[in-house]
PDB file of N, CA, C, O and CB in Angstrom:
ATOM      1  N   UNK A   1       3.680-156.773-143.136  1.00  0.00           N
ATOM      2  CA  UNK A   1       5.092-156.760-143.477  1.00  0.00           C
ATOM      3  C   UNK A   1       5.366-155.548-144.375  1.00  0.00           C
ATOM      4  O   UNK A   1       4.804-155.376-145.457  1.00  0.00           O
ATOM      5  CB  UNK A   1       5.511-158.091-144.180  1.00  0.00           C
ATOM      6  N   UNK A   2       6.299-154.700-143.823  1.00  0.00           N
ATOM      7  CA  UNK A   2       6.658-153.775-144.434  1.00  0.00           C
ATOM      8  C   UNK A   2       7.627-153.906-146.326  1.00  0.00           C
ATOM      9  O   UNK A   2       8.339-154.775-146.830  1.00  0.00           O
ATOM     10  CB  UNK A   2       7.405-153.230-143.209  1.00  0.00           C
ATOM     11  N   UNK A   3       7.386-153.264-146.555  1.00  0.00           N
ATOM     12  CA  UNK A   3       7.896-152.873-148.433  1.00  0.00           C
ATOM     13  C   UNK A   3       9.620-153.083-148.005  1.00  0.00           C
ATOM     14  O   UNK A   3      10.332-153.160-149.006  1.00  0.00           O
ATOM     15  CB  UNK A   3       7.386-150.524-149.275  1.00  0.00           C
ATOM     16  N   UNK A   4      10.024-153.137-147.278  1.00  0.00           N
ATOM     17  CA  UNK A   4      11.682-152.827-147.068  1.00  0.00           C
ATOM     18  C   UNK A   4      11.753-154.597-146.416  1.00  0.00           C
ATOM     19  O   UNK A   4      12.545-155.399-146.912  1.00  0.00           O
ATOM     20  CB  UNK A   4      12.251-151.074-145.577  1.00  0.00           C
ATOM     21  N   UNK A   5      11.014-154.897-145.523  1.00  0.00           N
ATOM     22  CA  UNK A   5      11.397-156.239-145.205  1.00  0.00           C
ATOM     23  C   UNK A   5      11.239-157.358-146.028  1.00  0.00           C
ATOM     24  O   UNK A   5      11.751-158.460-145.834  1.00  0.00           O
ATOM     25  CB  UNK A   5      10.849-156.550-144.207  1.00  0.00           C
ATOM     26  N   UNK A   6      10.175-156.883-147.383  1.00  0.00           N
ATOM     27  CA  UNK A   6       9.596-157.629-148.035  1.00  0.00           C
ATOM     28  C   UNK A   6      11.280-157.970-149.020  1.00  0.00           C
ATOM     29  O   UNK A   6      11.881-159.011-149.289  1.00  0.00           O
ATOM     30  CB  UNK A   6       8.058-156.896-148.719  1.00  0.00           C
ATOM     31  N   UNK A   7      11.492-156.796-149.253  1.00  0.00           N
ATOM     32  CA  UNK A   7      12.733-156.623-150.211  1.00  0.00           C
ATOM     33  C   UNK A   7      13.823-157.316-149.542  1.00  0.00           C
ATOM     34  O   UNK A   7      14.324-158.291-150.102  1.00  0.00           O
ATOM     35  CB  UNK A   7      13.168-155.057-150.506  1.00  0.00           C
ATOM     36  N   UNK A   8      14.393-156.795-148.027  1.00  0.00           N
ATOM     37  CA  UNK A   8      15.026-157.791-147.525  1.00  0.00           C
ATOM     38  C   UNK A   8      14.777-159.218-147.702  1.00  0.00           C
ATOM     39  O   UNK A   8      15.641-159.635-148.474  1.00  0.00           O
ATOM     40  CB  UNK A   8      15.001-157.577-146.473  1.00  0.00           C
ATOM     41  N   UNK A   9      14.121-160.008-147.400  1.00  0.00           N
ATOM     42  CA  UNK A   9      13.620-161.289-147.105  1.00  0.00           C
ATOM     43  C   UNK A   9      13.677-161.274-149.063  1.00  0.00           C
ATOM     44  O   UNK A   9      14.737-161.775-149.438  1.00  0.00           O
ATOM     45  CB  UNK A   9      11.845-161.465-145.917  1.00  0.00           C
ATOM     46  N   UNK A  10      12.948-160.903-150.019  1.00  0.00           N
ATOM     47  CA  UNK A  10      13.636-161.650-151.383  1.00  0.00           C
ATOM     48  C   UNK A  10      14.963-162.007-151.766  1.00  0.00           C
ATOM     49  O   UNK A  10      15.391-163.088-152.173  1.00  0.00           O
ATOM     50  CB  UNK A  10      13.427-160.980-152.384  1.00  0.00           C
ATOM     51  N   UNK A  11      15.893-160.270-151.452  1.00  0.00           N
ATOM     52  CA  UNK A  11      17.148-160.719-151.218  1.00  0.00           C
ATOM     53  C   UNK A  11      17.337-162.105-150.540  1.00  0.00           C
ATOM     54  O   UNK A  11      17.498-163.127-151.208  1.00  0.00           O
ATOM     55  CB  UNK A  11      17.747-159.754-150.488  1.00  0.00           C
ATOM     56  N   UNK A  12      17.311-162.092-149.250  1.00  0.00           N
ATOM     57  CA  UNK A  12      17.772-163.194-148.819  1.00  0.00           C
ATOM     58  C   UNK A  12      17.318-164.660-149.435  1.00  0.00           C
ATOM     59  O   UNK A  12      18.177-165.542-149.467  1.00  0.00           O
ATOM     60  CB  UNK A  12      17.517-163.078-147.556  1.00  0.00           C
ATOM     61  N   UNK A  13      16.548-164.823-149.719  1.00  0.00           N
ATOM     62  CA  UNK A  13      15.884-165.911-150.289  1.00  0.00           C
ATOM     63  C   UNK A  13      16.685-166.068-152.044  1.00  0.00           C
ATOM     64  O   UNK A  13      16.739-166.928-152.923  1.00  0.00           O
ATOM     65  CB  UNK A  13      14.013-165.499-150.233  1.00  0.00           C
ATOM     66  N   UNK A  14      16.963-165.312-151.926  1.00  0.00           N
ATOM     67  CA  UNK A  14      17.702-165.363-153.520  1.00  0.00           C
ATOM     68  C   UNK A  14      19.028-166.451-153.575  1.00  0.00           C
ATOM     69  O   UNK A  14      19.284-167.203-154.515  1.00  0.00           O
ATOM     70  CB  UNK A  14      18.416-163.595-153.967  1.00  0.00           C
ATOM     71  N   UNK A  15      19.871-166.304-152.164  1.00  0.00           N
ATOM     72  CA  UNK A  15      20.692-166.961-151.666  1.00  0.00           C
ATOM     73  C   UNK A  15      21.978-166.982-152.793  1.00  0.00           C
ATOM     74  O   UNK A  15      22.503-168.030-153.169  1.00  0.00           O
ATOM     75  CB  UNK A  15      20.026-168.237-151.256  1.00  0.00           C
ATOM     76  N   UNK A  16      22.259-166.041-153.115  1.00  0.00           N
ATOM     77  CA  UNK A  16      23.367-165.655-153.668  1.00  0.00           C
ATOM     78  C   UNK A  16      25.004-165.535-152.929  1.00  0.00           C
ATOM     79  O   UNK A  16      25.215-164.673-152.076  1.00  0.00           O
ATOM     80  CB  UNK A  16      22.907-164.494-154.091  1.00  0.00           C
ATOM     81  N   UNK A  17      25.814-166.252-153.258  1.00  0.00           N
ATOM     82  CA  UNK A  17      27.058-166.419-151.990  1.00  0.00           C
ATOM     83  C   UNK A  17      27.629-165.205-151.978  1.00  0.00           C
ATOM     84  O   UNK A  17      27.574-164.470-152.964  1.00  0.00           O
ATOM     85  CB  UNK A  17      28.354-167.585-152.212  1.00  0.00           C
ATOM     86  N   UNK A  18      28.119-164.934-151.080  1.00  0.00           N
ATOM     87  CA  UNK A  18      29.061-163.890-149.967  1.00  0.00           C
ATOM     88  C   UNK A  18      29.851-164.360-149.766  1.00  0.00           C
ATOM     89  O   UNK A  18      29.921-164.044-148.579  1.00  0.00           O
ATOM     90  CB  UNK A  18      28.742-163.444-148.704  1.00  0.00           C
ATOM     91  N   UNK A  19      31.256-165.390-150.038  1.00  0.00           N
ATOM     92  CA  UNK A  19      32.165-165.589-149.394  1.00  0.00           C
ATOM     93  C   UNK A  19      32.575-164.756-148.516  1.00  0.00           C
ATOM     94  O   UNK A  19      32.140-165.009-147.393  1.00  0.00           O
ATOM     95  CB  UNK A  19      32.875-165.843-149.990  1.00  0.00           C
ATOM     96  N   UNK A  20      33.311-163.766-148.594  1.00  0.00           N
ATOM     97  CA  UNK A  20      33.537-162.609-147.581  1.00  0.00           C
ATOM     98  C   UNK A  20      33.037-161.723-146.632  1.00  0.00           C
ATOM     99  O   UNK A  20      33.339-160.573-146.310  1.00  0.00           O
ATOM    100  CB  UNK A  20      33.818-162.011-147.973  1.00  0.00           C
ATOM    101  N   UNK A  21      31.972-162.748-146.155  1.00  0.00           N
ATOM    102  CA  UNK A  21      30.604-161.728-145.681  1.00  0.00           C
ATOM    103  C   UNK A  21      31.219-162.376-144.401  1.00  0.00           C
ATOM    104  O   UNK A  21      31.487-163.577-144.345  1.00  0.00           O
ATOM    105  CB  UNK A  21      28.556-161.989-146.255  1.00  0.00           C
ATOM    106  N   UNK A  22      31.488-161.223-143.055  1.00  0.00           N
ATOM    107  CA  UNK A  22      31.164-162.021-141.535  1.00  0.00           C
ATOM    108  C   UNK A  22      29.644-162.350-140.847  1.00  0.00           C
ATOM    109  O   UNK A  22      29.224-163.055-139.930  1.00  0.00           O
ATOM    110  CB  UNK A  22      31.830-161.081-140.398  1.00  0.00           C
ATOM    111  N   UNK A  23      29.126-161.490-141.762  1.00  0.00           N
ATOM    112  CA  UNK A  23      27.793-161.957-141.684  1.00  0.00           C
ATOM    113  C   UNK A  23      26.784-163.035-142.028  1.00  0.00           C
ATOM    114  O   UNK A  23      26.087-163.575-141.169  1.00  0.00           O
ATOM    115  CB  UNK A  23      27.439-161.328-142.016  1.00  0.00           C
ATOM    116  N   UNK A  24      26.740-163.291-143.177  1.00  0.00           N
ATOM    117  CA  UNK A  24      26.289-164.884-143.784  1.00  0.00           C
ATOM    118  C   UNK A  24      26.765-165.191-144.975  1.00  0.00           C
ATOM    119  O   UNK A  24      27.277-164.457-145.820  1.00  0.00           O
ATOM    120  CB  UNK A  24      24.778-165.142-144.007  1.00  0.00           C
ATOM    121  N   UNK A  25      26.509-166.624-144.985  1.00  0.00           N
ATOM    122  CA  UNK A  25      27.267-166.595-146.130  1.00  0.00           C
ATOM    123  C   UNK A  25      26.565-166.190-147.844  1.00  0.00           C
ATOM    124  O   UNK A  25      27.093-166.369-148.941  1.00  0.00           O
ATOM    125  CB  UNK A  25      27.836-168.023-146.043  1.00  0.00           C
ATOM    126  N   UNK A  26      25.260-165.622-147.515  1.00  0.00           N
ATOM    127  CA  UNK A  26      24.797-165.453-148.418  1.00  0.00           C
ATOM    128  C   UNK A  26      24.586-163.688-148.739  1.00  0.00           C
ATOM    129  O   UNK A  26      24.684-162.995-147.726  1.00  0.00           O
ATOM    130  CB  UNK A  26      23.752-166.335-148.303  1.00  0.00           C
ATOM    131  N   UNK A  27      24.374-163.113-149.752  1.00  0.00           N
ATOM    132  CA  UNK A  27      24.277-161.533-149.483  1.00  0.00           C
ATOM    133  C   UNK A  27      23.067-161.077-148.775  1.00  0.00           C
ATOM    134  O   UNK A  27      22.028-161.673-149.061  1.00  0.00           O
ATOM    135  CB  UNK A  27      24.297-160.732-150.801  1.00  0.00           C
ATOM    136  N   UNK A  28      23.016-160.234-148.001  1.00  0.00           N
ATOM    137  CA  UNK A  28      21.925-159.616-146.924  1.00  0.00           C
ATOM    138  C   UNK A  28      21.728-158.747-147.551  1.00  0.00           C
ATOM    139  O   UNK A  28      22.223-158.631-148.672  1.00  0.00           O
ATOM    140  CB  UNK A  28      22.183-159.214-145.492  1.00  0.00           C
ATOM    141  N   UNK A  29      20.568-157.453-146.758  1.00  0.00           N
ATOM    142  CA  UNK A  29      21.316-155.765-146.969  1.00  0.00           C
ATOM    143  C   UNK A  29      20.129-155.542-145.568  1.00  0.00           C
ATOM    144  O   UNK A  29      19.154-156.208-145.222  1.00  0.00           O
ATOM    145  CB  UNK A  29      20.978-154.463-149.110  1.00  0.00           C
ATOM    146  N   UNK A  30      20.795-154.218-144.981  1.00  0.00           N
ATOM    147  CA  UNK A  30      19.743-153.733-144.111  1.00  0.00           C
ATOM    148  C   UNK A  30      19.249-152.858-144.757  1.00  0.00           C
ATOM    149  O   UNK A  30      19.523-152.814-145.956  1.00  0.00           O
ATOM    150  CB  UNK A  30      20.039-153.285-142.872  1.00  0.00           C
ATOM    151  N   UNK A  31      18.508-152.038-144.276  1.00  0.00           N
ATOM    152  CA  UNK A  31      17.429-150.926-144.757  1.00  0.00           C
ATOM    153  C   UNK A  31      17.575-150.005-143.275  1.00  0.00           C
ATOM    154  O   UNK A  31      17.977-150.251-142.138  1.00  0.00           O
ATOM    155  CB  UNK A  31      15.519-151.682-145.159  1.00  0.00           C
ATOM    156  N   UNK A  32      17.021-148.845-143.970  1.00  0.00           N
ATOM    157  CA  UNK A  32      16.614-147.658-142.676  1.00  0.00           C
ATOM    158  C   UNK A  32      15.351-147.026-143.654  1.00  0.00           C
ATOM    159  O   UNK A  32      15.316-146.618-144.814  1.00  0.00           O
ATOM    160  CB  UNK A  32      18.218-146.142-142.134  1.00  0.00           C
ATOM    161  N   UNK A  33      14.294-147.171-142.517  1.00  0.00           N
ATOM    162  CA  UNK A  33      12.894-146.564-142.849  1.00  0.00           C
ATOM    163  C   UNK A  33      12.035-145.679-142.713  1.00  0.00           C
ATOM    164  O   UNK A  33      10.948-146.256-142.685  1.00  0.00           O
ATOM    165  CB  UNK A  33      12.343-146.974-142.693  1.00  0.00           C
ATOM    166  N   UNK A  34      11.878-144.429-142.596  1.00  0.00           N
ATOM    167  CA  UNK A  34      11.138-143.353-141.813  1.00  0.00           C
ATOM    168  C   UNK A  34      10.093-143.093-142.555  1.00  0.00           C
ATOM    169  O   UNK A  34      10.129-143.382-143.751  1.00  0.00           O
ATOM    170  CB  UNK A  34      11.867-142.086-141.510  1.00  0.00           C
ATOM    171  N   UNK A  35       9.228-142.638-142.119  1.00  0.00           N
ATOM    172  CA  UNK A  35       7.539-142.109-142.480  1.00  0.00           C
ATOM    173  C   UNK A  35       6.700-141.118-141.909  1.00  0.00           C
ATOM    174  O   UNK A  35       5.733-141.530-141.269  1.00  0.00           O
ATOM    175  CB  UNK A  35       6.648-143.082-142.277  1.00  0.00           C
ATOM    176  N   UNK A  36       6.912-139.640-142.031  1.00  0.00           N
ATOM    177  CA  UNK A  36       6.364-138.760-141.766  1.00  0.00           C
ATOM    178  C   UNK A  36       5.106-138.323-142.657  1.00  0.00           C
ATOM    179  O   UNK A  36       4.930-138.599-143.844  1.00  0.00           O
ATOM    180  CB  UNK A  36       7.256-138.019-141.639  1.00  0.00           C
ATOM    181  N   UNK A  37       4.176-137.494-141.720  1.00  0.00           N
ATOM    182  CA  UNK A  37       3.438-136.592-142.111  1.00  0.00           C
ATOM    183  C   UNK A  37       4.270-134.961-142.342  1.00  0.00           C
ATOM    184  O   UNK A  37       4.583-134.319-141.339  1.00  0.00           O
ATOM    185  CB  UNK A  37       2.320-136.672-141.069  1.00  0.00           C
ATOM    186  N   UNK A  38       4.532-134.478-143.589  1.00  0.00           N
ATOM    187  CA  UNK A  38       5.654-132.990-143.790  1.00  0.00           C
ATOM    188  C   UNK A  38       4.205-131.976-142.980  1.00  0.00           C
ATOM    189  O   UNK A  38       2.993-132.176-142.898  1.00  0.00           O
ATOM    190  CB  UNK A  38       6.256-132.334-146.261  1.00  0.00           C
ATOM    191  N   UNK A  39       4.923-131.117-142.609  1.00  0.00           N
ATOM    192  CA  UNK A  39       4.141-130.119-142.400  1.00  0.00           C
ATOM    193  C   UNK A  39       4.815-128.440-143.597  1.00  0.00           C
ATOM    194  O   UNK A  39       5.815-128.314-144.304  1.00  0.00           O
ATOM    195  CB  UNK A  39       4.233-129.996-140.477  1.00  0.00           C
ATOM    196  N   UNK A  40       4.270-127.990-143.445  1.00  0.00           N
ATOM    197  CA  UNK A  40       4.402-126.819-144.333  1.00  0.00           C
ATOM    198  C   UNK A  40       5.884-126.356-144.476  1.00  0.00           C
ATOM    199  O   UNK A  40       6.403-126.531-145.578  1.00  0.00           O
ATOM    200  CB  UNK A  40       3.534-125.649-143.784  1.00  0.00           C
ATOM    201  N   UNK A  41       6.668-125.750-143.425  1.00  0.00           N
ATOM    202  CA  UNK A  41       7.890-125.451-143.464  1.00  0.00           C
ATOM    203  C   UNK A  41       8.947-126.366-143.395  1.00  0.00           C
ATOM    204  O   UNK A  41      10.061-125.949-143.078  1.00  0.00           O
ATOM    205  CB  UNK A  41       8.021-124.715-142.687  1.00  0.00           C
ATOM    206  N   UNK A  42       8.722-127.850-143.708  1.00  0.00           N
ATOM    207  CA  UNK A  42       9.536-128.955-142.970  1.00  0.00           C
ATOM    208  C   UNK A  42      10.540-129.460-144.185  1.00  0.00           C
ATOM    209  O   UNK A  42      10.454-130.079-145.245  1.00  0.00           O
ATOM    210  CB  UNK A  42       8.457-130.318-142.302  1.00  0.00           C
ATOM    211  N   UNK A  43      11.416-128.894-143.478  1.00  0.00           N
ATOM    212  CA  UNK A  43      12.770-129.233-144.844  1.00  0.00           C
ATOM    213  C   UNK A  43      12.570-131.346-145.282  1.00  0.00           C
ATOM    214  O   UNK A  43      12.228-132.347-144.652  1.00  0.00           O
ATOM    215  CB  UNK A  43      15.244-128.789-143.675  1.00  0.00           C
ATOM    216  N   UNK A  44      12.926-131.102-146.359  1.00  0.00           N
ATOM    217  CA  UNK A  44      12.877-132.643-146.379  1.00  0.00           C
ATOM    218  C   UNK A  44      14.170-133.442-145.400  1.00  0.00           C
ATOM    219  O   UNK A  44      13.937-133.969-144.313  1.00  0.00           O
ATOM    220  CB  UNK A  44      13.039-133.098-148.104  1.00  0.00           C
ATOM    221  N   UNK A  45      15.260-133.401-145.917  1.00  0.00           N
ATOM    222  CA  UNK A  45      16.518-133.528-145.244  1.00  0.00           C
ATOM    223  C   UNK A  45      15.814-134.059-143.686  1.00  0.00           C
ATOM    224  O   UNK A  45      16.674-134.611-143.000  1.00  0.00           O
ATOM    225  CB  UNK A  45      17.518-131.895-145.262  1.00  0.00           C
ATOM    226  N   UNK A  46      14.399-133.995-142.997  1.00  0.00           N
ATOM    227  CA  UNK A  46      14.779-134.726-141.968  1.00  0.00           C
ATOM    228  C   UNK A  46      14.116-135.746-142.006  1.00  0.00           C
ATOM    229  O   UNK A  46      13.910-136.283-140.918  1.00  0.00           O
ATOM    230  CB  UNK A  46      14.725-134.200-140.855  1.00  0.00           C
ATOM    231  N   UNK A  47      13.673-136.243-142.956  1.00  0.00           N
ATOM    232  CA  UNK A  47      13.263-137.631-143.282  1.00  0.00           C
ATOM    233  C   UNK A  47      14.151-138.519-143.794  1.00  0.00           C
ATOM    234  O   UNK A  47      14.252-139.709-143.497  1.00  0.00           O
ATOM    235  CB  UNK A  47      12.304-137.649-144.121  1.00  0.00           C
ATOM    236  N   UNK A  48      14.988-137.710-144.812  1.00  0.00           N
ATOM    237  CA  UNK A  48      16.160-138.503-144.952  1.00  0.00           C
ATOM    238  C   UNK A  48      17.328-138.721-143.858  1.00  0.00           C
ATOM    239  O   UNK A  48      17.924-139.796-143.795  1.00  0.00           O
ATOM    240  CB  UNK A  48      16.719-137.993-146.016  1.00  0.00           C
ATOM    241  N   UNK A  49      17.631-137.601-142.969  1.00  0.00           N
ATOM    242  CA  UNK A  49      18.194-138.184-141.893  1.00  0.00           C
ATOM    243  C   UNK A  49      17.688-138.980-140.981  1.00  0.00           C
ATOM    244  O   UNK A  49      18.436-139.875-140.588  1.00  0.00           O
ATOM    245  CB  UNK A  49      18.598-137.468-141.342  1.00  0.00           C
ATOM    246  N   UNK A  50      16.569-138.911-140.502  1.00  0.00           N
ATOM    247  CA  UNK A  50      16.153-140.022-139.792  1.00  0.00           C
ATOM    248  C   UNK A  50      15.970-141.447-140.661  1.00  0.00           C
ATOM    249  O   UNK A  50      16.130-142.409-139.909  1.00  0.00           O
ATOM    250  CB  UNK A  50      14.863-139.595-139.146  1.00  0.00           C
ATOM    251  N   UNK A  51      15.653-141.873-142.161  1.00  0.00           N
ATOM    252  CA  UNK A  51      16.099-142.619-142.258  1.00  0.00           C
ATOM    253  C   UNK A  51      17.584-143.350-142.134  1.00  0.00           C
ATOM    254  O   UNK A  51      17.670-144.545-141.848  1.00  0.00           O
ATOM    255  CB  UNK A  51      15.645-142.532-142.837  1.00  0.00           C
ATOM    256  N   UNK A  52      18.596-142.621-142.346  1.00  0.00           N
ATOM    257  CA  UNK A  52      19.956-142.897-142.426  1.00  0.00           C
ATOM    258  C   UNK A  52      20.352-143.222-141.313  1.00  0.00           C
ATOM    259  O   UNK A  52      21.264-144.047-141.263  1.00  0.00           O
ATOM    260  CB  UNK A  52      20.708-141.978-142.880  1.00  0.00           C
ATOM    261  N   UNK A  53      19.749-142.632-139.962  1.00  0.00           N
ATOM    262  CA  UNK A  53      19.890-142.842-139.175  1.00  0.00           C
ATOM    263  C   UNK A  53      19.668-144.878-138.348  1.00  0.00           C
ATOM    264  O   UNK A  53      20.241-145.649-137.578  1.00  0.00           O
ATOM    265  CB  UNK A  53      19.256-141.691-138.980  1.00  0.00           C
ATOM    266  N   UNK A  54      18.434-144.794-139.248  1.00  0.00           N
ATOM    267  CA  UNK A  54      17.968-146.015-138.943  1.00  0.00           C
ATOM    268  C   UNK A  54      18.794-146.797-139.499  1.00  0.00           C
ATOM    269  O   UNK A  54      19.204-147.633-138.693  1.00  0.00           O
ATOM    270  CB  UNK A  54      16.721-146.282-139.270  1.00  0.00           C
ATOM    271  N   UNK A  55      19.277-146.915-140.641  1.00  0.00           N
ATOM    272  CA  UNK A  55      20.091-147.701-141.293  1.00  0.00           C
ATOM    273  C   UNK A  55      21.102-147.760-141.093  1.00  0.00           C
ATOM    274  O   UNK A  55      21.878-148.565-141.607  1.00  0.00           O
ATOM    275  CB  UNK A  55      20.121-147.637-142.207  1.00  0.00           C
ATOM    276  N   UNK A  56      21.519-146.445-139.835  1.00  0.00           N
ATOM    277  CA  UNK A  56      23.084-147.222-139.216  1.00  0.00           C
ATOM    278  C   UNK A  56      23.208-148.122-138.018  1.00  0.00           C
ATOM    279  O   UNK A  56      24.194-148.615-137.471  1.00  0.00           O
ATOM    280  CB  UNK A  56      24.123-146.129-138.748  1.00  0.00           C
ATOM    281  N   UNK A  57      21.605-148.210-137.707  1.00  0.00           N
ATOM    282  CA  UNK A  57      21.453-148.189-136.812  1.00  0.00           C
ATOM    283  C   UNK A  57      21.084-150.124-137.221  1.00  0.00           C
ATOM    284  O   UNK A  57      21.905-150.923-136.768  1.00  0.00           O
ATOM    285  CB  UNK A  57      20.562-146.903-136.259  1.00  0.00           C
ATOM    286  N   UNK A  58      20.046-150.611-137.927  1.00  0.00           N
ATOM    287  CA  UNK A  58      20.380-151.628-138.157  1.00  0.00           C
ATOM    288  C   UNK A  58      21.658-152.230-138.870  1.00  0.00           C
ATOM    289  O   UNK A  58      21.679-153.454-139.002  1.00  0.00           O
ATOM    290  CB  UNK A  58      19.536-151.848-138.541  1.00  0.00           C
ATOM    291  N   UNK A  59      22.770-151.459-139.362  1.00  0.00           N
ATOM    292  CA  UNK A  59      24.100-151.702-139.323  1.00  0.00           C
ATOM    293  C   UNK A  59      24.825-152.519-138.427  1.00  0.00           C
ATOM    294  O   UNK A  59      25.376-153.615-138.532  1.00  0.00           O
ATOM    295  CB  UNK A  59      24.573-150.721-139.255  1.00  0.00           C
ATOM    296  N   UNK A  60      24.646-151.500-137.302  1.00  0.00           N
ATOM    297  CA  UNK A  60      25.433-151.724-136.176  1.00  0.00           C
ATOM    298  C   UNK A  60      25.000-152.762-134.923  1.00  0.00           C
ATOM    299  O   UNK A  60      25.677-153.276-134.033  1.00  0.00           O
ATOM    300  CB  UNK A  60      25.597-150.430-135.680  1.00  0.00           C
ATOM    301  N   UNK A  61      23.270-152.855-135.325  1.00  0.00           N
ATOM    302  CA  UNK A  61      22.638-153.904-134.505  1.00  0.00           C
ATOM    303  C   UNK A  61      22.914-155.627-134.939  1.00  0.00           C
ATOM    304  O   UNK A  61      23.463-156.486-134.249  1.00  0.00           O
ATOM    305  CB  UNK A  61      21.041-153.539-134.607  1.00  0.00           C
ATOM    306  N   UNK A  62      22.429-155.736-136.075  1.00  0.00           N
ATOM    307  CA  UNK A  62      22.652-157.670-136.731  1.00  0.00           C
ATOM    308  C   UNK A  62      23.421-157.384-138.040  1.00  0.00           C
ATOM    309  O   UNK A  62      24.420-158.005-138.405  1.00  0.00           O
ATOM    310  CB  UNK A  62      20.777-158.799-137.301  1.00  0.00           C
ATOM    311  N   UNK A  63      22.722-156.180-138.821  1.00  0.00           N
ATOM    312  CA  UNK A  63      23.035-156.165-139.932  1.00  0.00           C
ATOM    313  C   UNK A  63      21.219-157.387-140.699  1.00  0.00           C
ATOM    314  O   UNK A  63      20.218-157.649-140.032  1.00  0.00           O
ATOM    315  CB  UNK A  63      24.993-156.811-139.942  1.00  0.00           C
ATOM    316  N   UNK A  64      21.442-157.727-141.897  1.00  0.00           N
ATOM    317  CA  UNK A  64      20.020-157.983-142.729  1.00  0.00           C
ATOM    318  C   UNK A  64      19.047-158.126-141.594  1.00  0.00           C
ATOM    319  O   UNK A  64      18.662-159.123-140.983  1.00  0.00           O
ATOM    320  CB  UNK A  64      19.977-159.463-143.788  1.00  0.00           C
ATOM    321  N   UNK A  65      18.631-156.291-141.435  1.00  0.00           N
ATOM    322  CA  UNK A  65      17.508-156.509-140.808  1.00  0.00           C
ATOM    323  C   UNK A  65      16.683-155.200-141.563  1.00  0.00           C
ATOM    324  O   UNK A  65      16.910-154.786-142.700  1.00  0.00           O
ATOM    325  CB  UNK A  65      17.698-156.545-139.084  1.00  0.00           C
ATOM    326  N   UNK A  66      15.722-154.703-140.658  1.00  0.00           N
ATOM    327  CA  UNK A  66      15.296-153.698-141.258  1.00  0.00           C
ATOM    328  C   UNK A  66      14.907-152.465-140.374  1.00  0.00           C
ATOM    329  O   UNK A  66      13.733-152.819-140.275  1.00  0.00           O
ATOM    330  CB  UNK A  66      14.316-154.148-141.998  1.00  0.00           C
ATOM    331  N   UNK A  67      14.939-151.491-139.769  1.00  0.00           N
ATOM    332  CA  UNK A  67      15.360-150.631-138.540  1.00  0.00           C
ATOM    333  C   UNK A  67      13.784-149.539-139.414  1.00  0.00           C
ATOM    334  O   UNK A  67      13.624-149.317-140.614  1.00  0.00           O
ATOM    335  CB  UNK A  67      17.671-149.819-138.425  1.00  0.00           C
ATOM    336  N   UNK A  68      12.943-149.115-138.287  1.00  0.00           N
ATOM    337  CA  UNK A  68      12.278-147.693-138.728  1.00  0.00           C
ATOM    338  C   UNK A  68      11.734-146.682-137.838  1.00  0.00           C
ATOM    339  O   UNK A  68      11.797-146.886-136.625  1.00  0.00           O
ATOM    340  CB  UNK A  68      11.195-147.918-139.519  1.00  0.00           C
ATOM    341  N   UNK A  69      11.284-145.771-138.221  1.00  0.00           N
ATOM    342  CA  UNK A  69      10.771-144.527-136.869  1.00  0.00           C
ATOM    343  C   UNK A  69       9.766-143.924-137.361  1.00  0.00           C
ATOM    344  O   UNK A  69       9.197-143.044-136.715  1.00  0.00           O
ATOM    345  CB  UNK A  69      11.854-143.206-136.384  1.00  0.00           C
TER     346      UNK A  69
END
Protein backbone atom coordinates (compact mmCIF):
# COMPACT_ATOMS: atom_id res chain seq x y z
CA UNK A 1 0.00 0.00 0.00
CA UNK A 2 1.22 3.06 -1.18
CA UNK A 3 2.18 6.41 1.31
CA UNK A 4 -0.77 8.42 -0.54
CA UNK A 5 -3.42 5.60 -0.09
CA UNK A 6 -2.27 5.07 3.31
CA UNK A 7 -3.08 8.89 3.92
CA UNK A 8 -6.22 8.58 1.96
CA UNK A 9 -7.74 5.65 3.83
CA UNK A 10 -6.70 7.64 7.49
CA UNK A 11 -8.52 10.51 6.17
CA UNK A 12 -11.32 8.52 5.49
CA UNK A 13 -11.41 6.58 8.55
CA UNK A 14 -11.31 9.77 10.51
CA UNK A 15 -14.97 10.17 9.33
CA UNK A 16 -15.31 13.72 9.71
CA UNK A 17 -18.83 15.11 8.08
CA UNK A 18 -19.11 16.75 4.65
CA UNK A 19 -22.53 17.83 4.54
CA UNK A 20 -22.01 19.35 1.16
CA UNK A 21 -20.00 16.74 -0.31
CA UNK A 22 -21.82 14.90 -3.61
CA UNK A 23 -19.44 12.62 -2.88
CA UNK A 24 -19.75 11.17 0.73
CA UNK A 25 -20.85 12.21 3.39
CA UNK A 26 -17.72 12.18 5.08
CA UNK A 27 -14.43 14.28 3.86
CA UNK A 28 -12.31 12.26 1.17
CA UNK A 29 -9.31 13.75 -0.82
CA UNK A 30 -7.74 12.19 -3.96
CA UNK A 31 -4.09 12.26 -4.56
CA UNK A 32 -1.98 12.24 -7.90
CA UNK A 33 1.34 10.23 -7.67
CA UNK A 34 4.37 10.05 -9.95
CA UNK A 35 7.85 8.44 -9.42
CA UNK A 36 10.67 8.90 -11.64
CA UNK A 37 14.21 8.07 -12.01
CA UNK A 38 15.62 12.26 -13.08
CA UNK A 39 18.16 11.90 -15.51
CA UNK A 40 20.77 14.69 -15.83
CA UNK A 41 19.05 17.39 -17.96
CA UNK A 42 15.44 16.58 -16.72
CA UNK A 43 13.62 19.69 -15.67
CA UNK A 44 11.73 18.86 -12.55
CA UNK A 45 8.32 20.43 -13.67
CA UNK A 46 7.71 16.95 -15.32
CA UNK A 47 7.19 15.11 -12.35
CA UNK A 48 5.14 17.58 -11.07
CA UNK A 49 3.06 17.63 -14.11
CA UNK A 50 2.58 14.22 -14.40
CA UNK A 51 1.62 14.15 -10.95
CA UNK A 52 -1.14 16.83 -11.39
CA UNK A 53 -2.03 15.16 -14.04
CA UNK A 54 -2.92 12.12 -12.10
CA UNK A 55 -4.78 13.98 -9.66
CA UNK A 56 -7.12 15.29 -12.18
CA UNK A 57 -7.38 12.44 -13.27
CA UNK A 58 -8.55 10.67 -10.07
CA UNK A 59 -10.78 13.86 -9.79
CA UNK A 60 -12.64 13.20 -12.58
CA UNK A 61 -12.71 9.30 -12.19
CA UNK A 62 -14.57 8.58 -8.29
CA UNK A 63 -12.86 11.22 -6.62
CA UNK A 64 -11.19 9.60 -2.77
CA UNK A 65 -9.07 7.57 -4.66
CA UNK A 66 -5.55 7.62 -5.44
CA UNK A 67 -4.36 7.80 -9.36
CA UNK A 68 -0.24 7.16 -10.25
CA UNK A 69 2.35 6.71 -13.23
Amino acid sequence: MSIAEKVRQTIRDLKIPHAASKVDKYITISAGVCSMVPEMNQSPSILFNTADKQLYLAKNNSRNCVMSA
